[in-house]
N, C-alpha and C positions, 0 to 999 in steps of 0.2 A: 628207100629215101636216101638223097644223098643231103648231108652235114658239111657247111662249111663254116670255119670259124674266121674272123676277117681283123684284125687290129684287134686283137682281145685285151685291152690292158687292166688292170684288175692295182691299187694300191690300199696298202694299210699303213698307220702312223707309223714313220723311217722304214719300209718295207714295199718295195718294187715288186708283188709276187706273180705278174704276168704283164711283159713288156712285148705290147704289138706281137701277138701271137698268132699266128694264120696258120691253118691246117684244112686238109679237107679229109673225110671218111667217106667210099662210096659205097653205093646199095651192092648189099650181095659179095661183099668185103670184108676183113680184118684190117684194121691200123693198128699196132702195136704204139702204143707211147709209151716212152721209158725216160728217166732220166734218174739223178741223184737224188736224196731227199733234200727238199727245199728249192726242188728247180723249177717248180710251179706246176706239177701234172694234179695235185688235189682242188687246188684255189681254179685250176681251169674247169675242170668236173664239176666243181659247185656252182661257178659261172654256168654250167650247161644244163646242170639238173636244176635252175631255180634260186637254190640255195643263197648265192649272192649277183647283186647285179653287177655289169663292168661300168668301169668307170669309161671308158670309150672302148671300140667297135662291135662289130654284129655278128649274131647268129642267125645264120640262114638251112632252110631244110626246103630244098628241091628249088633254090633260088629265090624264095620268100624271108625277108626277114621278119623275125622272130622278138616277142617280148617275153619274157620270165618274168613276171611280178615276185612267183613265188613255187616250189617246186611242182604245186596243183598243175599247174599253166605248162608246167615240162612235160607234166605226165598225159597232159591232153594234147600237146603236141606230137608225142608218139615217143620218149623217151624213156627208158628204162633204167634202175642204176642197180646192180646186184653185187653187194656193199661185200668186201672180205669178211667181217665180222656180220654173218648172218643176222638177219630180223626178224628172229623171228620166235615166236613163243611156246619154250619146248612142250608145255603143259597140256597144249591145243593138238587137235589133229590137224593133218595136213590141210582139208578144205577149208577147213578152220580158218588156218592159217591165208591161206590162200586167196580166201573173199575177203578177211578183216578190211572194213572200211568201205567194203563195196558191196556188200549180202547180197544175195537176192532175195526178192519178198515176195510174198502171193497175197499178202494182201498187211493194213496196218498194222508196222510190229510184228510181224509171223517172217521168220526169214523161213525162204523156201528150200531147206539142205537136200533134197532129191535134185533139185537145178543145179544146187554146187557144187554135189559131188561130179555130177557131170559134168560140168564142166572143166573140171581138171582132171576127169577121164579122157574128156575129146582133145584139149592141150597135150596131156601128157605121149596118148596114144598120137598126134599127130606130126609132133617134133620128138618123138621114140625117148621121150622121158618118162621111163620105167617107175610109178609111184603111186602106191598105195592109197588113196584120199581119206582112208581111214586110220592110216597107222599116227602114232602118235610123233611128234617131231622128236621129242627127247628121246625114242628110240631107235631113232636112225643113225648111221653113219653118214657121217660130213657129208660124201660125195651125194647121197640122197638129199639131206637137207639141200646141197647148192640147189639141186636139181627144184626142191620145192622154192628156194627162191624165183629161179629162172620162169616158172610157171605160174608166180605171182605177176612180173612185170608184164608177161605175154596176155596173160589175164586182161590187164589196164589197158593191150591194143598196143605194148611199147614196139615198133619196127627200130628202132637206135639203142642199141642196147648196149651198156657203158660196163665193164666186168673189173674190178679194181680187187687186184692180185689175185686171181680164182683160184690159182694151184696153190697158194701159202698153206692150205691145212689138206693139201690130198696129195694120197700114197700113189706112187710111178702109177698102177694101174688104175686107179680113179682118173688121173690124169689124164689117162688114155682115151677113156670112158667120156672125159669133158671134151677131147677135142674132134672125139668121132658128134657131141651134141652141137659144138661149134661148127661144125662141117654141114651138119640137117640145119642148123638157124641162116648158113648163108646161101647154100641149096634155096632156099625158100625166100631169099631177096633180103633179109635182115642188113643191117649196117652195124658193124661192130666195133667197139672201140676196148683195147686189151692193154689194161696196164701192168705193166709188170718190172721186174727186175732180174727176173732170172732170161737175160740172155739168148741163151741157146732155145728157150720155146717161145722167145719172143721172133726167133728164126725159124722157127719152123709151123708158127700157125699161122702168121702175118702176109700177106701180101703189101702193107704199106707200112715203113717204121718211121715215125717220127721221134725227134729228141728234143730233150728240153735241157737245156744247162743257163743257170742262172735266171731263171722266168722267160725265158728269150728261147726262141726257135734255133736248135744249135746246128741242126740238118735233118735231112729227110735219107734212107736210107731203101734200099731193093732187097731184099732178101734172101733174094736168088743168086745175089755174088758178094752179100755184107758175109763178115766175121767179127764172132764174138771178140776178139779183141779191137777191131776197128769202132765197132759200137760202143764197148766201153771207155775207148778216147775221148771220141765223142761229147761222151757224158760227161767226164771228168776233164778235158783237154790239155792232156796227155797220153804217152803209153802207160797200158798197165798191163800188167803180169798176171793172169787169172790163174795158171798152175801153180801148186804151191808145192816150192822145191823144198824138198826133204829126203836123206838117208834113208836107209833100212836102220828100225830102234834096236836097240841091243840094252833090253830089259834087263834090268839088277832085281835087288832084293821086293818085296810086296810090301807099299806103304802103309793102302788104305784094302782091310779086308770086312767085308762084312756075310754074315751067316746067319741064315734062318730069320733074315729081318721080315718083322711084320708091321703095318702102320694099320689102324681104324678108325673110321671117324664116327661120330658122335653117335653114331647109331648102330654102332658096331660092324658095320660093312667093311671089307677087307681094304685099302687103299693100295697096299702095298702085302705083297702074298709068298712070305719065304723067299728072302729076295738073297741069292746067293751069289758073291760078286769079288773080283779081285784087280786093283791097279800096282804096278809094280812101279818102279823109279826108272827114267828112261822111256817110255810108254807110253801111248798118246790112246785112253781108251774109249771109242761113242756110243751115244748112247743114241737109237734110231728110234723111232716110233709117232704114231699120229698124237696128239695135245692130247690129253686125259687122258692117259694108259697109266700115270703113276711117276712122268719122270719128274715133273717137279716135287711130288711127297717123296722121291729119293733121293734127292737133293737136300730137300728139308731134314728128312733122317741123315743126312752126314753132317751139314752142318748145324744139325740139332734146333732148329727153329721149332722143329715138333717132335714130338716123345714118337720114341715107335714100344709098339706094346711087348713085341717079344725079340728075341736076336740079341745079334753083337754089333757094333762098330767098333774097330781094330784101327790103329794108327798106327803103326812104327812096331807092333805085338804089344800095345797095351788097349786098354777096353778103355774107350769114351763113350761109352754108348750113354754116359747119365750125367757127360760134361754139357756145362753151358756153350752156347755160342760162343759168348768171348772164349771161354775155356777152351776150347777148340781153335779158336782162333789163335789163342796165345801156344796152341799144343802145334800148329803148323799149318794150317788151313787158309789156304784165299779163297775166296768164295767171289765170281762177277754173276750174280744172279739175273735173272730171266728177265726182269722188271727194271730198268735202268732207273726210271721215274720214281719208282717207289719204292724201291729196295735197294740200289745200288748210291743214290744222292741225296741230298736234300737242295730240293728248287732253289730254294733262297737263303742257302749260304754261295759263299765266296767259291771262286776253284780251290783256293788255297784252303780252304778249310775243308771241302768236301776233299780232298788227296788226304788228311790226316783222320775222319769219317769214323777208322775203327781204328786207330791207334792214339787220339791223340791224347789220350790218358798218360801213356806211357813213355821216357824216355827215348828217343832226346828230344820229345816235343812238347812235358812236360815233368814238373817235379812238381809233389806233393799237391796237385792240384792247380799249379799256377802255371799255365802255358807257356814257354818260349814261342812267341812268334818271330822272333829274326828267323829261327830254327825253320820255323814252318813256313816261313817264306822262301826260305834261301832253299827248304827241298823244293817247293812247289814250284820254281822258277826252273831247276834243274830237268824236273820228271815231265814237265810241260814243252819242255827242247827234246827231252829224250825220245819221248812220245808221241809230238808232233802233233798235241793237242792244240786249236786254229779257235779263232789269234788266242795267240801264246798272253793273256791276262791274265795276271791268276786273282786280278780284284773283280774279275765279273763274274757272277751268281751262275751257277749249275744252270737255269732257265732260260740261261743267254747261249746255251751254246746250242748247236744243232745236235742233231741225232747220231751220229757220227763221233762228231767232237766228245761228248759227254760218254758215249762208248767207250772212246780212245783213255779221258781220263778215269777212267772207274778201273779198266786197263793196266794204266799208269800204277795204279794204288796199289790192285791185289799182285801186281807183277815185281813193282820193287822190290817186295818184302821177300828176303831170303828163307823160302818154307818148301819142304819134302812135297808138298800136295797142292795141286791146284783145281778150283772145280767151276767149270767153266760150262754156265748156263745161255742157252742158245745167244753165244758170245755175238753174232753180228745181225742180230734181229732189226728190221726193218733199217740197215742203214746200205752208204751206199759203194760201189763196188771198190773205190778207193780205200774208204775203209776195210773195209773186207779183207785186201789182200794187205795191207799194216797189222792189220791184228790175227789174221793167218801164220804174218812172218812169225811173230813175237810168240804167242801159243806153239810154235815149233823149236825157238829159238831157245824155250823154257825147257821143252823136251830134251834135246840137246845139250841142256845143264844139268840134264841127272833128275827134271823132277817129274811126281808121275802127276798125269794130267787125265782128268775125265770128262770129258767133251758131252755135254746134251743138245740134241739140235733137232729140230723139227725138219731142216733141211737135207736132204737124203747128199744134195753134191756136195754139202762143207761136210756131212760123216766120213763120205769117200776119201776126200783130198785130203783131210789130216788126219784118220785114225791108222794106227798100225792092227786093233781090234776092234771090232764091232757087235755090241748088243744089243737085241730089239728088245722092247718093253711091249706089253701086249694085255692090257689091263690088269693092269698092280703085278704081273711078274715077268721075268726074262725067260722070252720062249724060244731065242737062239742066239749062239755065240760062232762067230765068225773069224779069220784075219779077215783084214780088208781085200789083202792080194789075191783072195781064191773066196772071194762072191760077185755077185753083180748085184746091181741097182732092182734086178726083177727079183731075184732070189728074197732080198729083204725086204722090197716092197710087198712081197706074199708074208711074211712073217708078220710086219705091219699088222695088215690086214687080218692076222689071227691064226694062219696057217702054223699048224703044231711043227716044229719041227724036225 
């Protein structure tokens, strides 16, 4: 099927989020679209799976225009969406999962599970998606789940099949694994649309790149003689620098030591398993691994959000293992946590008041309780120029700013404050590539001040580009330590994955 989108405009109250957008996707194809966050590639998605109507022009599939009432009407059109954040319910097995919504019956109320399981035998077996119809979802690794995604939409008859950021939660070799099943989906005539922001595989699985900057069509790009810098112009229109210049570190003394840590949760399962670990001053250390190995309940045992049952946390050679957050906080700790939304701001305060968020107890932004706000304006005014947090407000609410912006200040916050330790939780999650290489500079620039920094990233190229060390996390413990300069991307991708080292 081929997909063409024709005048797509799509608005929301003060909000242009798809201005006359035309594109096409052909059958038996990859279109990569990319752009920054807020440049309109989710509001256009939603346009095409149903989700919302445009307020002017059309969707066509093989030169018929098309109506979406509702995303029913997408999926009967032959559309597919296989969402980043899987759908899917880990409790259930695979076929389970698979038919919800669409069973087959053999007769009133009797669903027919002999018919279902085969039928995601004959799917799986025919597009070489390797999967169990019995196994349970919560026991799978990511890369299987996608797979059980992809065989749900196939199921539905989807030929257009929409993938929004497929690789965000899979290791180099899953990756590999997705794009050898991307190659069987166009083999066999599929229409694919791949969004993404990593670049260099939006170069290399794409036959057609479109871009999107400001809701608006910014160009169309060939793949076969684009480069990753020219596309992220593009996106952002300007030059950007994607390597991130840094020294060789020249390590001092160990800030942050911890020994024999253990974490449990409520049912006494290990979280975190003798977790033995060391950042020095100078030092830039990552932490690699797929989402639930344990890096964010390592994060919470340093900065003490949660009790760990047994160990040490060491700061400077004294034991915090039993200090509060703030105590920590006030012992030398920044903390830019994982969760920008929920953990890093509060929506509806001020910028100016979310920049003072965990200090503004204290000197010089207040006394005895009574806040200076000249104080906290006249920093918030500074560290918003420094930072190049967009537009420089500092009276509009955390909610108002993009994803990026609200990054940048959160940033701002734990980077002013002059402290030994910084602990920087997957620092540039979903924002966009400008961002990225600002808050690269600054996490290097921190380095270069002497302090030691511990890097968690889901991202296997932002581990690469700034850690001078590397540690893979491999369900609740560290199963290798590396420098960066003498591994590869395959080497840690296998440790990932669980290979002992």
């Amino acid at each position: 099927m081929e997909l063409e989108l024709r005048g797509i405009t799509k608005r929301f109250p003060g909000v242009l989020a798809n201005d006359d957008v035309s594109l096409t996707a052909r059958s038996g194809k990859v279109l990569a679209l990319i752009g920054e966050n807020g440049a309109g590639k989710s509001t256009l998605m939603n346009v095409l799976s149903g989700l919302y109507q445009p307020d002017a022009g059309e969707i066509l599939i093989d030169g018929v225009v098309q109506k979406f009432g509702d995303p029913g009407d997408a999926i009967k059109a032959g559309i597919g969406m296989v969402h980043q954040h899987f759908m899917l319910v880990p409790v259930f097995s695979v076929w389970e999962n698979v038919v919800l919504g669409v069973e087959p019956v053999k007769g009133p109320g009797i669903m027919n599970r002999k018919e279902a399981r085969n039928e995601v035998r004959d799917i799986s077996g025919k597009y070489g998606l390797a999967v169990d119809p019995d196994a349970m979802v919560e026991d799978l690794p990511v890369g299987i789940q996608q797979r059980v995604e992809i065989i749900k939409v196939l199921l539905r008859g989807a030929k257009i099949l929409v993938f929004d950021e497929p690789t965000a939660v899979l290791t180099p070799q899953e990756v590999i694994e997705f794009f050898g099943i991307v190659a069987e989906l166009k083999g066999r005539g599929a229409t694919i649309i791949f969004i993404t922001h990593k670049l260099k595989e939006a170069l290399a699985i794409a036959d057609d790149i479109t871009v999107l900057r400001g809701g608006k069509v910014a160009g169309h790009a060939d793949p076969k003689t684009a480069t990753p810098e020219l596309l992220a112009s593009m996106m952002v229109g300007r030059d950007i620098d994607l390597t991130v210049d840094k020294a060789e570190s020249t390590p001092g003394d160990t800030v942050l030591q911890l020994s024999g840590v253990r974490m449990v949760d409520d049912y006494g399962r290990a979280l975190l398993d003798h977790i033995d670990l060391s950042v020095r001053a100078g030092e830039i250390v990552g932490v690699a691994g797929i989402q639930g190995n344990g890096q964010t309940e390592l994060v919470e045992a340093i900065t003490g959000l949660l009790p760990i049952e047994a160990g040490t946390v060491e700061m400077l050679g004294n034991d915090i293992s039993r200090y509060s957050p703030r105590q920590r906080h006030a012992a030398g700790i920044a903390h830019v946590p994982e969760d920008r939304n929920h953990m890093g701001m509060v929506g509806s305060f001020t910028v100016a008041e979310n920049l003072v968020l965990d200090s503004y107890y204290a000197a010089p932004f207040s006394n005895h309780g009574l806040l200076h706000r000249d104080v906290i304006r006249d920093s918030a005014e500074q560290l918003v120029e420094a930072y190049d947090v967009r537009p420089p407000l500092i009276d509009n609410t955390g909610n108002a700013l993009s994803g990026g912006n609200a990054q940048k200040m959160i940033v701002a916050r734990e980077f002013s404050r002059d402290v030994p330790l910084v602990i920087c939780a997957q620092p540039t999650r979903g924002i966009d590539v400008g961002s990225i290489e600002y808050i690269h500079e600054q996490i290097v620039r921190k380095r270069d001040e002497g302090k030691a920094i511990l890097i968690v990233s889901t991202e296997l190229d932002e581990i690469f580009a700034l850690s001078d060390r590397i540690l893979v996390m491999y369900d609740g413990r560290i199963v290798a330590e590396r420098k960066a300069s003498e591994t590869t991307s395959t080497e840690i991708g296998l440790f990932m994955a669980g290979k002992a080292a």
